[in-house]
C-alpha positions in Angstrom: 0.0 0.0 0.0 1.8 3.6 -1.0 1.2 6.3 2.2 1.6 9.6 1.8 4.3 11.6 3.0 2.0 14.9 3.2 -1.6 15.2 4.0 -3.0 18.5 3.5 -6.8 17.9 4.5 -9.3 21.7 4.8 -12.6 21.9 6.0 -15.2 24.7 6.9 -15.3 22.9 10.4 -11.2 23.0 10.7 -11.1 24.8 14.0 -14.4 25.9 13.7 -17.1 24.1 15.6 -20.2 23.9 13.5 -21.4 20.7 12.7 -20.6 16.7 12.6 -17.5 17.3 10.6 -15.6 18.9 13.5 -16.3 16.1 15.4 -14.9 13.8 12.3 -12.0 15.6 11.8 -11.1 16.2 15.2 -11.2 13.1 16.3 -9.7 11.2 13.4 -6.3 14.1 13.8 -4.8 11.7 16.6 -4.3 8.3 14.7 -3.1 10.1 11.5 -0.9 12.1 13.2 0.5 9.3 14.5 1.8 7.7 11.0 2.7 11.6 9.9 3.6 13.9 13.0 3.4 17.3 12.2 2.9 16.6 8.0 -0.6 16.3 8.5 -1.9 20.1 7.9 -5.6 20.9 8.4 -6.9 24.6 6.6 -9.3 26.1 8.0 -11.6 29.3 7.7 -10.3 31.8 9.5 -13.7 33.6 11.1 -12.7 35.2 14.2 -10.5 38.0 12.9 -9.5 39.4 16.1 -11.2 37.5 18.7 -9.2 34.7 19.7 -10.5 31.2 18.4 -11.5 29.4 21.2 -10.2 26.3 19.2 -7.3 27.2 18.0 -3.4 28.3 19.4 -0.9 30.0 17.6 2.4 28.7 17.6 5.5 30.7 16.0 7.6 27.0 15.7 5.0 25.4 13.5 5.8 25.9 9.6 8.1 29.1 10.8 10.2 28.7 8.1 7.1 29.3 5.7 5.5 32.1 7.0 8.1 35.1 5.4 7.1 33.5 1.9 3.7 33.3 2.6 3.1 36.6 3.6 5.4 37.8 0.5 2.8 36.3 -1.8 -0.1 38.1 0.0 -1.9 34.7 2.2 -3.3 36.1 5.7 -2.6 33.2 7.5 -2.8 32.3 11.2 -0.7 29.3 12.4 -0.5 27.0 14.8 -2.2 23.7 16.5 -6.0 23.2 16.9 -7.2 22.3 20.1 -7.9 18.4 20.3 -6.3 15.2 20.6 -2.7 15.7 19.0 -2.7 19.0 18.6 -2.0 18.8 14.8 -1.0 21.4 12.3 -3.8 23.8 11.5 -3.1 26.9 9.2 -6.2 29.5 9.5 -6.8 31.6 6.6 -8.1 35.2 6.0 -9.9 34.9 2.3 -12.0 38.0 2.3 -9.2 39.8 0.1 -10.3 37.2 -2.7 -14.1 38.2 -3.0 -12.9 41.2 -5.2 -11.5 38.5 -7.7 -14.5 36.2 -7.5 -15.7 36.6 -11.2 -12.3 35.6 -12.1 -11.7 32.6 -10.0 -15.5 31.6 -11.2 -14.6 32.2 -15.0 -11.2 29.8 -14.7 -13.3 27.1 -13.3 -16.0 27.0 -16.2 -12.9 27.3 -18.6 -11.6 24.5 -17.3 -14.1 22.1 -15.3 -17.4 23.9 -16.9 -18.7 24.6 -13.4 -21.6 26.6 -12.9 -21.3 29.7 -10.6 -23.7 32.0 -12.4 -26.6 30.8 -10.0 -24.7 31.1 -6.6 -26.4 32.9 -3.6 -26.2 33.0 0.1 -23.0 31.3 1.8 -21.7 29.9 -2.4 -19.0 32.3 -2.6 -18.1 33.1 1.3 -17.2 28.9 1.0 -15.8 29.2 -2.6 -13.4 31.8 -1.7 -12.0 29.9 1.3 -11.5 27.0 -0.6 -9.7 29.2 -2.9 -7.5 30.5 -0.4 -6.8 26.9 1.3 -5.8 25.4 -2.0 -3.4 28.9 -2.4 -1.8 27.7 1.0 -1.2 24.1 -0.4 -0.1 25.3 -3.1 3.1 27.9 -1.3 4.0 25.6 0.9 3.9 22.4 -1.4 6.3 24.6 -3.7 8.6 26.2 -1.0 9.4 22.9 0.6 9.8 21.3 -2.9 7.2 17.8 -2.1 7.8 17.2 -5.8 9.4 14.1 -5.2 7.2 13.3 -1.8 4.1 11.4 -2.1 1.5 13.8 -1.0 -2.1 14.0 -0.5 -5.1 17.1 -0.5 -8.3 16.2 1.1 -11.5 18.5 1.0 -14.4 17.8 2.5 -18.1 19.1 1.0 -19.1 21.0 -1.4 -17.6 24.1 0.4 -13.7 22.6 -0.4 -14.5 21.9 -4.1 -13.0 24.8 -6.0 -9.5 24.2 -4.1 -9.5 20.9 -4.5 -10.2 21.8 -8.5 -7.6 24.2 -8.6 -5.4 21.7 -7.1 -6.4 19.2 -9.8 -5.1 21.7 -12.7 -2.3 23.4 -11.3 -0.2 20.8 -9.2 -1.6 17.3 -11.1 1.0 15.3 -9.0 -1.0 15.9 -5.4 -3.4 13.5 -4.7 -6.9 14.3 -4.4 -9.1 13.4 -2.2 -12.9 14.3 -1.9 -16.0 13.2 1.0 -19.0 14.1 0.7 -20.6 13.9 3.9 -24.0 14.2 2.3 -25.0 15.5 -0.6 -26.3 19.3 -1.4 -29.1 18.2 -3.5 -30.1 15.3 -1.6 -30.3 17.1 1.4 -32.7 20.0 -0.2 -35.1 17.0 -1.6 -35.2 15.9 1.5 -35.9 19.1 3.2 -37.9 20.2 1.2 -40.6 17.7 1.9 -40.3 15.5 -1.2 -39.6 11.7 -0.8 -36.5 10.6 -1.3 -36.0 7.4 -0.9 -38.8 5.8 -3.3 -38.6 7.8 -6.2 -34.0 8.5 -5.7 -33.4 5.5 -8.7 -36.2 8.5 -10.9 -34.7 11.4 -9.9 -32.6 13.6 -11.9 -30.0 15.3 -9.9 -29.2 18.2 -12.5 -32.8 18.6 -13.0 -33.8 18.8 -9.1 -31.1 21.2 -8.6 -32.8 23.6 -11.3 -36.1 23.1 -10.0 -34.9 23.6 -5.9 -32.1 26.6 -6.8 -29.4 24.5 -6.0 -27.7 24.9 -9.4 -24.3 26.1 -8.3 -23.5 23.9 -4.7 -24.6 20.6 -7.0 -22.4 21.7 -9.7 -19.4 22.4 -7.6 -20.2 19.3 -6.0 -20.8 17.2 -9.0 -17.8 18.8 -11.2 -15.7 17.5 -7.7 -17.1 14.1 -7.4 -16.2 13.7 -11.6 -12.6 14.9 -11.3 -11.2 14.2 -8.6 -8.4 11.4 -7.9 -10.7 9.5 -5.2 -14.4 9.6 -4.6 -15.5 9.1 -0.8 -18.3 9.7 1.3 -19.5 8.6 4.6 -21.8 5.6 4.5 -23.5 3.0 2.3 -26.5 5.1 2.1 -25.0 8.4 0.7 -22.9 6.1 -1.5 -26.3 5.2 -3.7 -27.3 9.1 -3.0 -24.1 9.7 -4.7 -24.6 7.4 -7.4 -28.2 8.6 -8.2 -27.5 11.8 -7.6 -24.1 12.6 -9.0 -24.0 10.3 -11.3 -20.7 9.0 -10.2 -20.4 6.0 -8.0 -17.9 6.5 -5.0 -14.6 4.5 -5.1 -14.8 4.1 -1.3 -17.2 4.8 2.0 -15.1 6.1 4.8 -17.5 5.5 7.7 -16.9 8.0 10.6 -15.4 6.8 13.6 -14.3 8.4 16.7 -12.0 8.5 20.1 -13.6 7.4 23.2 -10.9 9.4 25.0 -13.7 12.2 26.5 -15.9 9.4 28.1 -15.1 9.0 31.8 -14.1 6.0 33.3 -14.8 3.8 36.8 -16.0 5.8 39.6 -15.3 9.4 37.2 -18.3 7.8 35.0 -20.5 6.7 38.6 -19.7 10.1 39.3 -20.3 12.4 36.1 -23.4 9.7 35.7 -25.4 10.9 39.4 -24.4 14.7 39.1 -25.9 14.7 35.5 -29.2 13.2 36.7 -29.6 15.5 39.7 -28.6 18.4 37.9 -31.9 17.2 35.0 -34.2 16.6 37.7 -33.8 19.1 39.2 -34.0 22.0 36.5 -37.1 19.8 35.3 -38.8 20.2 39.1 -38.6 24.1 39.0 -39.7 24.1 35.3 -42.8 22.5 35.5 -43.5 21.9 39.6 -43.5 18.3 39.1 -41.4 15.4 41.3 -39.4 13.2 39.4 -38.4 9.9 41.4 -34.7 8.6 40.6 -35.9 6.0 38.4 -37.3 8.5 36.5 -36.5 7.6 32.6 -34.4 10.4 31.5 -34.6 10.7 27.3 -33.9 12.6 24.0 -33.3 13.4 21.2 -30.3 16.2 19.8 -28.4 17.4 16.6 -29.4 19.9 14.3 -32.5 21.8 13.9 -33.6 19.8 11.0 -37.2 19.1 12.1 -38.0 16.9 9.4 -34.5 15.2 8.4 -33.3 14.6 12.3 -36.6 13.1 12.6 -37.3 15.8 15.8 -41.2 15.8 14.4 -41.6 11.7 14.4 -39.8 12.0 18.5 -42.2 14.8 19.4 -45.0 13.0 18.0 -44.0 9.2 19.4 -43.8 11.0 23.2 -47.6 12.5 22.7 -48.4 8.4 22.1 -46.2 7.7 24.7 -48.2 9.9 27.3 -51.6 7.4 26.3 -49.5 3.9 26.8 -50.8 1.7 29.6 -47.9 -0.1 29.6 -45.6 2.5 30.3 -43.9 1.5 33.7 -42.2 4.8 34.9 -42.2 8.5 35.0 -40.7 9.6 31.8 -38.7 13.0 31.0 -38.0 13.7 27.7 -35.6 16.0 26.0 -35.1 18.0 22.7 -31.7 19.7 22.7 -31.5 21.6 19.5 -30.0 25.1 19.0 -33.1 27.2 17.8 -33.3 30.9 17.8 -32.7 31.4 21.1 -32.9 34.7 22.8 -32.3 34.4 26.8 -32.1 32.2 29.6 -35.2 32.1 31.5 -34.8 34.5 34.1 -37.9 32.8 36.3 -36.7 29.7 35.7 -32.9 31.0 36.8 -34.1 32.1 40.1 -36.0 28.9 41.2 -32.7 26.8 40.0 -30.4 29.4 42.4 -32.8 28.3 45.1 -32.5 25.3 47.1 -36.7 25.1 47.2 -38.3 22.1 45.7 -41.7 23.3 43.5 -45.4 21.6 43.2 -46.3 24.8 40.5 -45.2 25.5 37.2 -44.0 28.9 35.8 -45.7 29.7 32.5 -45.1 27.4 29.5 -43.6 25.2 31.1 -41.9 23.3 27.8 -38.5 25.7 27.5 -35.9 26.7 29.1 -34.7 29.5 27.0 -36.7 32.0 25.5 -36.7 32.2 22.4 -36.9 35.5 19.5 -39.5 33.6 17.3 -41.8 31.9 20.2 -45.0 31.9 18.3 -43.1 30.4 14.8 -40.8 27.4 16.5 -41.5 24.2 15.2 -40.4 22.5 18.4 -43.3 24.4 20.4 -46.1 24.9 17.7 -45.9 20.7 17.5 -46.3 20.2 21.3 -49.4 23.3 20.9 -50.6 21.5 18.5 -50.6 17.9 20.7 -52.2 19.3 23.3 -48.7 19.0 25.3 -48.2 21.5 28.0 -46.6 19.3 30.7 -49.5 18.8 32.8 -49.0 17.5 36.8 -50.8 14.3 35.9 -48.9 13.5 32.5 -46.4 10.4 33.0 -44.4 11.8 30.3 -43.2 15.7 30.2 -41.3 17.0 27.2 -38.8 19.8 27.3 -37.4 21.9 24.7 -33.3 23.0 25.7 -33.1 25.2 22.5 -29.5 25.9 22.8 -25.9 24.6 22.5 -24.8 23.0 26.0 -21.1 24.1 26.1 -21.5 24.0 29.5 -22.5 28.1 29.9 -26.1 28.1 28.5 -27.2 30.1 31.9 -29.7 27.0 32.8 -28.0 23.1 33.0 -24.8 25.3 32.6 -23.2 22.0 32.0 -21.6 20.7 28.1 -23.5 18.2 26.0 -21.5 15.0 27.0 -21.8 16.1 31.0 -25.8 15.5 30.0 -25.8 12.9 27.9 -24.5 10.9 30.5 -27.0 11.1 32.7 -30.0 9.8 30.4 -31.4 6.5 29.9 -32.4 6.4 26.7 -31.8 8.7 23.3 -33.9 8.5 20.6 -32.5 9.5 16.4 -35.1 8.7 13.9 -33.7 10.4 11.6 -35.3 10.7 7.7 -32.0 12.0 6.1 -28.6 11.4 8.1 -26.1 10.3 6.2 -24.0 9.1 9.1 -24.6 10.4 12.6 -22.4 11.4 15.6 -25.3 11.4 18.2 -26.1 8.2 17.9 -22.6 7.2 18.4 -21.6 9.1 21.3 -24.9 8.3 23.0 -23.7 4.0 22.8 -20.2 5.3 24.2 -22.0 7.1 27.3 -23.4 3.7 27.6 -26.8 5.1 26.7 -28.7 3.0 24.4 -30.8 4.8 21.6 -33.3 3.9 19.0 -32.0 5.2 15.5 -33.4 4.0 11.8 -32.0 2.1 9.1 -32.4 5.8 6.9 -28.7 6.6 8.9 -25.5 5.5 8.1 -24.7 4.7 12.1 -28.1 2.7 11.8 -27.5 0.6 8.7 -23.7 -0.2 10.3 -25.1 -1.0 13.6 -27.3 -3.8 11.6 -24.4 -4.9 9.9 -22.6 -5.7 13.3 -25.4 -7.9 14.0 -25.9 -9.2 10.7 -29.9 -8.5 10.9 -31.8 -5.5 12.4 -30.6 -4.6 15.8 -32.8 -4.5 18.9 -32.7 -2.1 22.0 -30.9 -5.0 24.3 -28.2 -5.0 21.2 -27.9 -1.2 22.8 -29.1 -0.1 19.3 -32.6 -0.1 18.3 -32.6 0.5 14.2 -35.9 0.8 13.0 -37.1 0.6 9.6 -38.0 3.6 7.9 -39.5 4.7 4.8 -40.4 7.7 2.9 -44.1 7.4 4.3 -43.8 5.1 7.3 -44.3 8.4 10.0 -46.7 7.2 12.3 -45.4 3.3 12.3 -42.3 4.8 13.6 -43.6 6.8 15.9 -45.4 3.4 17.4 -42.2 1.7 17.1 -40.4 4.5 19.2 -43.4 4.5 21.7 -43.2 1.1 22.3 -39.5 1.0 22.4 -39.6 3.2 25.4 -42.3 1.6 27.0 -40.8 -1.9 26.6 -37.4 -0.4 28.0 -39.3 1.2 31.2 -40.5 -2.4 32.3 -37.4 -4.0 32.1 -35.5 -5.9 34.6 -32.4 -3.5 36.1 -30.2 -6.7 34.8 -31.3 -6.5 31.5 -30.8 -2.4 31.3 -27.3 -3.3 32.1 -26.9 -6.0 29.5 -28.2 -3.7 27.2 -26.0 -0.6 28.5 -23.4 -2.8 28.7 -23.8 -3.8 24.5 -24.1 -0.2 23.8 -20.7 0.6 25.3 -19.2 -2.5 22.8 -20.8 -1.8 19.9 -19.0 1.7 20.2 -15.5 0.5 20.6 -16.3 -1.4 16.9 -16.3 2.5 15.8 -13.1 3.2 17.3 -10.8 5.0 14.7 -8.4 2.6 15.1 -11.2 0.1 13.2 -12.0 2.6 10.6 -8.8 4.3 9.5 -7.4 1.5 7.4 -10.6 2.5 4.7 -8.6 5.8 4.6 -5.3 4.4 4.1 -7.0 2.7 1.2 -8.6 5.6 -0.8 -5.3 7.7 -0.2 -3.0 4.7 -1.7 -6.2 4.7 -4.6 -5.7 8.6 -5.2 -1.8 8.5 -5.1 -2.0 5.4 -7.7 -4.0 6.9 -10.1 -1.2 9.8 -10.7 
């Protein structure tokens, strides 16, 4: 197998925490880096201008010896190590001087890749022009440390890196290059936009959809990509027959996403982080809606994006509203949607009851959210639970609560990051319709939490394939089958999921909390690197 010597990899999400690609990225820096050292080079956007990156730390040893030349050819470049595991390479670049030059850039790739940016709107040419700049720094510092006779390797990820990686193509041949996909542009917009996917993907017409949806210009970028590139990758079986459909190019391989366990406590640390998490939800549910929640209350939910239809956030609300009628529901259940809306402030009612050391029997008003948010009377989340007839009610086995923000731990309510909460649930719940592979999912099994997921996910179709037929919630996965019209049959299935789990034996909870924890050590990065390794030795073969 040839390795590279060099691996220059850029992303939107390089130092900049937006989305499930930080977390990819991130986590897969540490077992590159170990085969490469400090020749693995993430590019990233460089957004904070003068406020310090919270993820990022400059370092004047890393690629010193570069910096004079890349200031002489006019890169605005920040450099130094990003903030996780390994502290690899990362150069942050400054590409708004490049907006002025746009046309131009745009005209060279229709020249030569027939690209069309005539269409492009909204964040096309912000992510065009860093991906632009990032190919610029591959390009100076591939030339001033002369890599012409090293075996190297450039690696964009989405859409948003396909004009560098382009440019790259034409003007140093020689690199490798590398392209994932972690879902597609135009598969995404079917899919948010209400249409069925699934049934009618083998009819659709991806050039024509993009027309008809405005996605002209991301699902030419991406498609001009996927055509020329050295190696074609995404993320999962299922966006692998998107692609295919879709692009009309078949991947050469699927790079599943794996991950480092290294943040998940251990022993007593995990005891530990496990009680304080389940006090600390208890007890900002009791002065949210004046209701007592024993300990063997079943703690739940559901997180990711705001993607109400694609993360499958409607089918969760809905299955808890069934959930609330089951006679065979054995416990208390609290149930959670963590998704960053448009929130406007903590709760300053709710603040005061938590800085208390009272326990409540009434509600405060709307008793469903903990932040307020700027568009209360237009939120999905809330107008869904209006609509249900959901407003938490003292006699109501099952209370819903809306967390619309990120929990990095200073929200001004649970004041504690995401993975400090996920720890203390029982239960978390992704039904996602579109989701290529999911993170959530993931790190739920690692916190030992089993979850309920559908075979419409990457994570869900590879947690089946562990166990060679659908997996069941004692597997500490519970993949259920979904279709484009299926809704309400997998609400049921969720319902009943939950209520089966609520009756079962505290034995078989740890059997299947215990199966949860192993299935995620199979999506170690240690297990899924070698698929990398692969497409690499594919893209430096084909030169």
């Amino acid at each position: 197998m040839v390795k590279p010597d060099y691996i220059f990899e850029s992303s939107w999400e390089v130092c900049n925490k937006v989305g499930g690609i930080y977390t990819v990225l991130s986590t897969r820096a540490k077992t590159l880096q170990e085969s490469l050292g400090d020749k693995l080079i993430f590019i990233g956007p460089d957004c904070w201008k003068d406020t310090p990156c919270p993820y990022f730390t400059s370092d004047d040893k890393v690629l010193a010896d570069w910096r004079i030349q890349a200031k002489s050819e006019g890169l605005k470049v920040k450099v130094g190590r990003w903030n996780v595991p390994g502290n690899p390479v990362a150069v942050l670049v400054d590409f708004s001087s490049y907006f002025e030059r746009k046309d131009e850039i745009y005209t060279e790739l229709w020249n030569h890749y027939q690209v069309d940016s005539l269409h492009a709107y909204g964040d096309y040419d912000e992510a065009s022009m860093f991906s632009y700049a990032a190919a610029l720094v591959v390009e100076s510092i591939y030339n001033f440390r002369g890599l012409s006779d090293k075996k190297v390797i450039y690696h964009g990820n989405e859409w948003m890196c396909g004009l560098g990686l382009l440019y790259i193509k034409h003007k140093l041949p020689q690199i490798g290059t590398v392209f994932t996909t972690h879902a597609t542009s135009i598969g995404r917009s079917i899919a948010g936009n209400m249409k069925p996917l699934y049934d009618y993907l083998w009819a659709y017409d991806g050039d024509q959809m993009a027309g008809e949806l405005n996605m002209q210009s991301k699902h030419s970028i991406e498609k001009q990509t996927a055509w020329n590139v050295d190696c074609f990758t995404t993320v999962s079986d299922i966006t692998a027959v998107e692609c295919k459909e879709l692009l009309d190019k078949p991947v050469d391989f699927v790079l599943p996403n794996g991950f480092e366990d290294d943040f998940v406590p251990k022993g007593s640390s995990f005891t530990a982080k496990r009680r304080n998490a389940r006090k600390a939800i208890l007890r900002m549910a009791n002065c949210l809606t004046g209701c007592e929640y024993p300990d063997d209350t079943l703690i739940i939910g559901t997180s990711g994006r705001y993607e109400f239809r694609n993360k499958g956030i409607d089918v969760f609300i809905e299955a808890m509203n069934r959930l609330n009628r089951d006679k065979n529901l054995k416990k208390n259940v609290l149930a959670f949607v963590e998704v960053p809306a448009w929130v406007g402030e903590p709760r300053e009612d709710l603040r005061k009851r938590l800085d208390s050391k009272e326990q409540y029997d009434t509600p405060l008003d709307c008793p469903m959210i903990t932040h307020w948010l700027h568009n209360m009377s237009h939120d999905n989340v809330l107008g869904m639970m209006k609509y249900n007839d959901m407003w938490n009610r003292k006699d109501d086995k099952v209370k819903l609560i809306f967390i619309p923000c990120y929990l990095n731990g200073n929200d001004g309510i649970m004041n504690l990051p995401y993975y400090d909460v996920i720890i203390g649930k029982d239960l978390s719940v992704y039904p996602s319709y579109y989701e290529p592979w999911g993170y959530t999912p993931l790190e739920s099994v690692a916190f030992k939490v089993p979850c309920i997921t559908t075979d419409l996910a990457g994570f869900g179709l590879w947690a089946n394939s562990m166990k060679g037929r659908y997996s069941e919630i004692t597997d500490g996965v519970k993949t259920i089958h979904r279709t484009d019209y299926n809704y309400s049959e997998v609400a049921d299935v969720i319902k009943d999921t939950v209520s089966k789990y609520s009756a079962m034996s505290e034995a078989e909870v740890k059997k299947a909390r215990s199966a949860a924890d192993k299935l995620s050590k199979k999506a170690l990065w240690s297990e899924f690197i070698k698929y990398y390794w692969q497409a690499y030795d594919f893209a430096l073969r084909s030169k």
